[in-house]
C-alpha positions in Angstrom: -16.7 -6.0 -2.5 -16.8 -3.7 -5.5 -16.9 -5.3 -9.1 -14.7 -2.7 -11.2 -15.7 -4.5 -14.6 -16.6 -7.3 -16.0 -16.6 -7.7 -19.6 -19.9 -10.0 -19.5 -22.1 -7.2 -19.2 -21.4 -6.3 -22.7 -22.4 -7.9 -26.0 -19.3 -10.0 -27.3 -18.7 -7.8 -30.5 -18.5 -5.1 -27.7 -16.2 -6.2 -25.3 -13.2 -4.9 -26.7 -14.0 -1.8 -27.1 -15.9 -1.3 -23.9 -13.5 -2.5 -21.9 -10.4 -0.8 -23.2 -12.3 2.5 -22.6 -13.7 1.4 -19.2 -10.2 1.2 -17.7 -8.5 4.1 -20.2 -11.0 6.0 -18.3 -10.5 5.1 -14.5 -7.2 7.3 -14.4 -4.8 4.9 -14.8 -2.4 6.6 -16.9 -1.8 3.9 -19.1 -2.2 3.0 -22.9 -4.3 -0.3 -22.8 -4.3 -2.9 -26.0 -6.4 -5.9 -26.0 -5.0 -8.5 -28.6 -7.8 -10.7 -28.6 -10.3 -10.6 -31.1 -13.5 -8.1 -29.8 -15.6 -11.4 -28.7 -13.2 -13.5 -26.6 -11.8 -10.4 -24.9 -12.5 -10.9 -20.7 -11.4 -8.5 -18.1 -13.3 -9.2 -14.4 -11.6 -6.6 -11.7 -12.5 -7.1 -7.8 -11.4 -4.8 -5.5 -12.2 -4.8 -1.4 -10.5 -1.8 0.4 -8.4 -3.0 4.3 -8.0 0.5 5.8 -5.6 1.9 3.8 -4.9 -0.7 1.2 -6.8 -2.3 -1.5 -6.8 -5.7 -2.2 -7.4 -7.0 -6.0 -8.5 -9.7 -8.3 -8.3 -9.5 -11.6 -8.8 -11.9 -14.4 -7.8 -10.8 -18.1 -7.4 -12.2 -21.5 -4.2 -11.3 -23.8 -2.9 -7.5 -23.0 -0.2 -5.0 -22.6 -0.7 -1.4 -20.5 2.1 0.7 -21.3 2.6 3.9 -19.5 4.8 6.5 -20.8 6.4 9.6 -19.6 3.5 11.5 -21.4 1.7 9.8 -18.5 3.6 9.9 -15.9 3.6 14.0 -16.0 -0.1 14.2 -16.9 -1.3 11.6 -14.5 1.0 11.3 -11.4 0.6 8.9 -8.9 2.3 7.1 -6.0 0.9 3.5 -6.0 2.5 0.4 -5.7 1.4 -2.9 -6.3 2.6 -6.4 -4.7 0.8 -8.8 -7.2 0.8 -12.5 -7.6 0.9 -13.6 -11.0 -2.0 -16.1 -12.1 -2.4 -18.5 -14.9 -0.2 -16.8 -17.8 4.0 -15.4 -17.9 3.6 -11.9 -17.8 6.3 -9.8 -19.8 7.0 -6.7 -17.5 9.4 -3.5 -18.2 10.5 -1.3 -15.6 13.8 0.3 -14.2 15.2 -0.7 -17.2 15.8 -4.3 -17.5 12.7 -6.7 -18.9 11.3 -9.3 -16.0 9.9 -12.5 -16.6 7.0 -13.0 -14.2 5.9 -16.7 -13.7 2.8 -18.2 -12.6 2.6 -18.0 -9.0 5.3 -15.8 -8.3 5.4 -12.2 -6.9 6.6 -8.9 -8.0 6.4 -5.5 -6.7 5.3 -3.1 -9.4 5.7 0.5 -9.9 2.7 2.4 -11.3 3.9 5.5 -10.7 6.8 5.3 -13.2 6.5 4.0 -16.8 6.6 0.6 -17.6 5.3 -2.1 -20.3 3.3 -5.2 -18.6 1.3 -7.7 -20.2 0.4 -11.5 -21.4 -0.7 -13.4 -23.7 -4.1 -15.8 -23.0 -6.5 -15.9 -20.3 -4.6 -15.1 -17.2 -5.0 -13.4 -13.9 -3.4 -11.1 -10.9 -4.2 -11.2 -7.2 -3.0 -7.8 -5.9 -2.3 -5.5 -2.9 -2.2 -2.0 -3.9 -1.0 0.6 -1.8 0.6 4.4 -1.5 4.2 4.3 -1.4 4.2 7.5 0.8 1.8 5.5 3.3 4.6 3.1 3.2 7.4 5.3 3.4 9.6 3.6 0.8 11.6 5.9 -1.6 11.5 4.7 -5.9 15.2 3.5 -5.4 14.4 0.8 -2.8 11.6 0.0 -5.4 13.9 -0.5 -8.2 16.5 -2.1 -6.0 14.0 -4.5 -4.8 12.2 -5.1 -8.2 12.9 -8.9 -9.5 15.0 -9.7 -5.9 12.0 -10.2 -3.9 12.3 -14.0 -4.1 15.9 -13.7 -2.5 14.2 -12.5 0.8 13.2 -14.6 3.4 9.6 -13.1 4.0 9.3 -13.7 0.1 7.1 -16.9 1.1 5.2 -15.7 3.6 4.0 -12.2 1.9 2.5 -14.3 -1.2 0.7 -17.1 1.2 -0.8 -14.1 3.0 -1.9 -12.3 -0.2 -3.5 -15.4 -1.4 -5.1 -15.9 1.5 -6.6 -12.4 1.9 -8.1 -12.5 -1.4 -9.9 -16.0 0.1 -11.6 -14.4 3.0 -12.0 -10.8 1.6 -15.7 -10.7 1.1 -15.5 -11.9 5.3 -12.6 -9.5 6.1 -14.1 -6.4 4.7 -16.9 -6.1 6.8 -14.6 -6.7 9.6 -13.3 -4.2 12.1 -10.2 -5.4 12.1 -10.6 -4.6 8.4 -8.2 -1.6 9.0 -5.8 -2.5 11.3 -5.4 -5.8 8.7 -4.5 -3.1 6.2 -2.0 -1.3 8.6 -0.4 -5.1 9.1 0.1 -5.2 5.4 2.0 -2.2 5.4 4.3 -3.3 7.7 4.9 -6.7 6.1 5.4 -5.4 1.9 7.9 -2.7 3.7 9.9 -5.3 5.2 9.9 -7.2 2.2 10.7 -4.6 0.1 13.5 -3.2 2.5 15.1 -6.9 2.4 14.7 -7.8 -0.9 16.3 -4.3 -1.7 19.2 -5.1 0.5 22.4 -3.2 0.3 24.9 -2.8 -3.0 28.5 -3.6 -3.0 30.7 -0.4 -1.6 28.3 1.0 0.9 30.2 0.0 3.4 29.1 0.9 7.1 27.5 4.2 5.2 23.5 3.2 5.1 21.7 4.6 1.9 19.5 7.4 1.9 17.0 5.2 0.4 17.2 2.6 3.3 18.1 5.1 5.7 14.4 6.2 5.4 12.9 3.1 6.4 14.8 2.5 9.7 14.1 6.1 10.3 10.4 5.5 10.0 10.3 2.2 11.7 12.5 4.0 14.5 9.2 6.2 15.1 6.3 3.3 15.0 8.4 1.9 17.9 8.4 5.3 20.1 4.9 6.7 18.6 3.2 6.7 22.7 6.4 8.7 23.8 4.5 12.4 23.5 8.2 13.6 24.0 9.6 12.4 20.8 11.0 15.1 18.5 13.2 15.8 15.3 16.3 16.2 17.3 15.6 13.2 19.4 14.9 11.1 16.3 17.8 11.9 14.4 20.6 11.5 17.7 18.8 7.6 17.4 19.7 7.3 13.9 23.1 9.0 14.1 22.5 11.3 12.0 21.9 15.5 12.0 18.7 16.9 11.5 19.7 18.2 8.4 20.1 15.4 6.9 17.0 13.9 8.9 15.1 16.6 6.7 16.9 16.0 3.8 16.3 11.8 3.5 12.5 12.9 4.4 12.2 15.3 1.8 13.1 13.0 -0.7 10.7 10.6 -0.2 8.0 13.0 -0.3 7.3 12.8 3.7 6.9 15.5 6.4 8.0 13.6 9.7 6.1 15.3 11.6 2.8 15.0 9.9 3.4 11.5 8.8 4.1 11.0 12.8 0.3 12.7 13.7 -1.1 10.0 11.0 0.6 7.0 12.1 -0.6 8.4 16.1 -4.3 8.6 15.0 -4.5 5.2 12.9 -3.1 3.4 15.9 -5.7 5.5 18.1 -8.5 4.2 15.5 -7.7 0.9 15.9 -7.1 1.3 20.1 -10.7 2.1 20.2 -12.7 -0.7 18.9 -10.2 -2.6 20.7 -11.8 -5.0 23.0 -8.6 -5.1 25.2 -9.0 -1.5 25.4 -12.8 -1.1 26.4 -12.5 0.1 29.8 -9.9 2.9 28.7 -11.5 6.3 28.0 -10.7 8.6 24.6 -8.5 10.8 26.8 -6.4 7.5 28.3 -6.4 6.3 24.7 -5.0 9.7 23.3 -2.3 9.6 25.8 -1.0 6.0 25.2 -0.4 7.1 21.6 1.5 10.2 22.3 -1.5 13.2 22.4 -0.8 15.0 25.2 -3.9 17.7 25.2 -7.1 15.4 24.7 -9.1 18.4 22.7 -6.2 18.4 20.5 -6.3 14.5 20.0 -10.1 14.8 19.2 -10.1 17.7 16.7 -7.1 16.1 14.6 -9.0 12.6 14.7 -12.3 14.5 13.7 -10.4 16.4 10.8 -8.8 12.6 9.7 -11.4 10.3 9.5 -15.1 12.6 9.6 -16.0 12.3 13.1 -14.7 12.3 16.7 -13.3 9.2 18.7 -16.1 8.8 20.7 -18.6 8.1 17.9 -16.2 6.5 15.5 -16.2 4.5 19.0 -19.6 4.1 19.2 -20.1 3.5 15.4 -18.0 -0.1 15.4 -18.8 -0.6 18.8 -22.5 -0.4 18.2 -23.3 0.5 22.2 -21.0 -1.3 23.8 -20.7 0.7 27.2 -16.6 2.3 27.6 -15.8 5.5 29.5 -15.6 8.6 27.6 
């Protein structure tokens, strides 16, 4: 666990002060205003990083972060947050429209885009934070699914499971399932997101480029260990040309084929501190995720995390015996 800030450490008439330029400096591209007086001010931030996400908790007296579009050109960014709202109504701006966030309810937040966010009193967030390009999910399903994500189904079962991650965090972190935990979170806020975002009136059998995305992407996960699969191939799938294929990747910020290499290695990563997958070599676990040439599969693992497979094996392992 890494403690972000805590306004304790500083002497009361400080606080204020030190804390507004704590978190002005840790690029977050945001104006921050404290409206409590310098000596009741607390901010507390805990973060604990699940493979590719980070998981928050964060309590905070009376606030507003602002960003602008003077920040969102000087400081760009592509996070996203999925945030359950503690203890205070938080007052949020984005896309346009104002949204009333209640006290134990969940909302998907932009920080990439500019918004106004804050409460009044001692209140609190418990977050997962996360690249929307990891995720795959263009700003428009964002904004579609900003303030609907209590409509969806999974709404329930994505806020238990963020409340309960923050529970056994210290515990989970140290894990090695730490990662793939991470990689199951990804899965879950897309499909959240992708049904709260649902479909406007008029589309008609036409899917949006926006959604089209997401079943193009979730199209791949399924066929990741077919070494054969190509851009042609994916796109005769989703009935569309490759053209347009390029086109709906492009504008979500995502080479396929790239993005296709990552998702290959994470799964390898996680296939080889598999128990289940002990007795299967490096070059047996390449192949099951779609590397055909086993130096290849090594050097682009090597390049992606800082070592090879077999000590990145060895590392989590710590001896265990497995065929190399």
């Amino acid at each position: 666990m890494a403690v972000l800030i805590d306004s304790d450490y500083f002497a009361p008439a400080d606080r204020r002060e030190a804390v507004t330029a704590i978190l002005q400096e840790a690029d977050l591209g945001a104006n921050l205003r404290m409206w409590d007086a310098p000596a009741e001010v607390v901010s507390r931030h805990q973060s604990w990083m699940l493979g590719p996400i980070a998981l928050t908790r964060s309590e905070v007296s009376g606030h507003q972060v602002c960003r602008t579009s003077r920040h969102e050109r000087s400081t760009p960014s592509d996070t996203l947050t999925v945030t359950v709202q503690n203890g205070q109504l938080r007052k949020h701006e984005q896309f346009g429209t104002q949204t009333l966030i209640e006290p134990g309810s969940c909302e998907v937040i932009d920080l990439a885009t500019t918004f106004a966010s804050g409460w009044h009193g001692l209140g609190g967030t418990l977050c997962l934070q996360l690249s929307r390009q990891r995720l795959g999910i263009s700003v428009e399903t964002v904004a579609a699914a900003h303030g609907r994500l209590a409509a969806s189904p999974l709404y329930p079962m994505v806020k238990a499971q963020i409340e309960h991650l923050v529970g056994i965090a210290d515990q989970l972190e140290a894990d090695p399932a730490a990662a793939a935990v991470g990689e199951s979170c990804l899965e879950m806020i897309r499909a959240l997101l992708i049904s709260a975002a649902g479909r406007g009136p008029g589309d008609g059998a036409a899917i949006p480029d926006q959604l089209l995305i997401e079943q193009i992407l979730g199209y791949v996960r399924t066929h990741l260990a077919d070494s054969a699969l190509k851009i042609p191939g994916i796109a005769a799938a989703n009935n569309i040309s490759v053209r347009h294929l390029y086109k709906v990747c492009a504008q979500s910020g995502i080479s396929l084929e790239q993005w296709i290499i990552e998702q290959r290695l994470v799964r390898a990563r996680d296939m080889l501190v598999d128990r289940g997958y002990a007795h299967r070599s490096i070059a047996a676990v390449a192949g099951a995720v779609g590397f055909r040439d086993p130096a290849h599969f090594t050097r682009r693992f090597r390049e992606a995390f800082g070592m090879t497979p077999r000590d990145w094996r060895r590392s989590v392992t710590e001896g265990d015996t497995a065929p190399e």
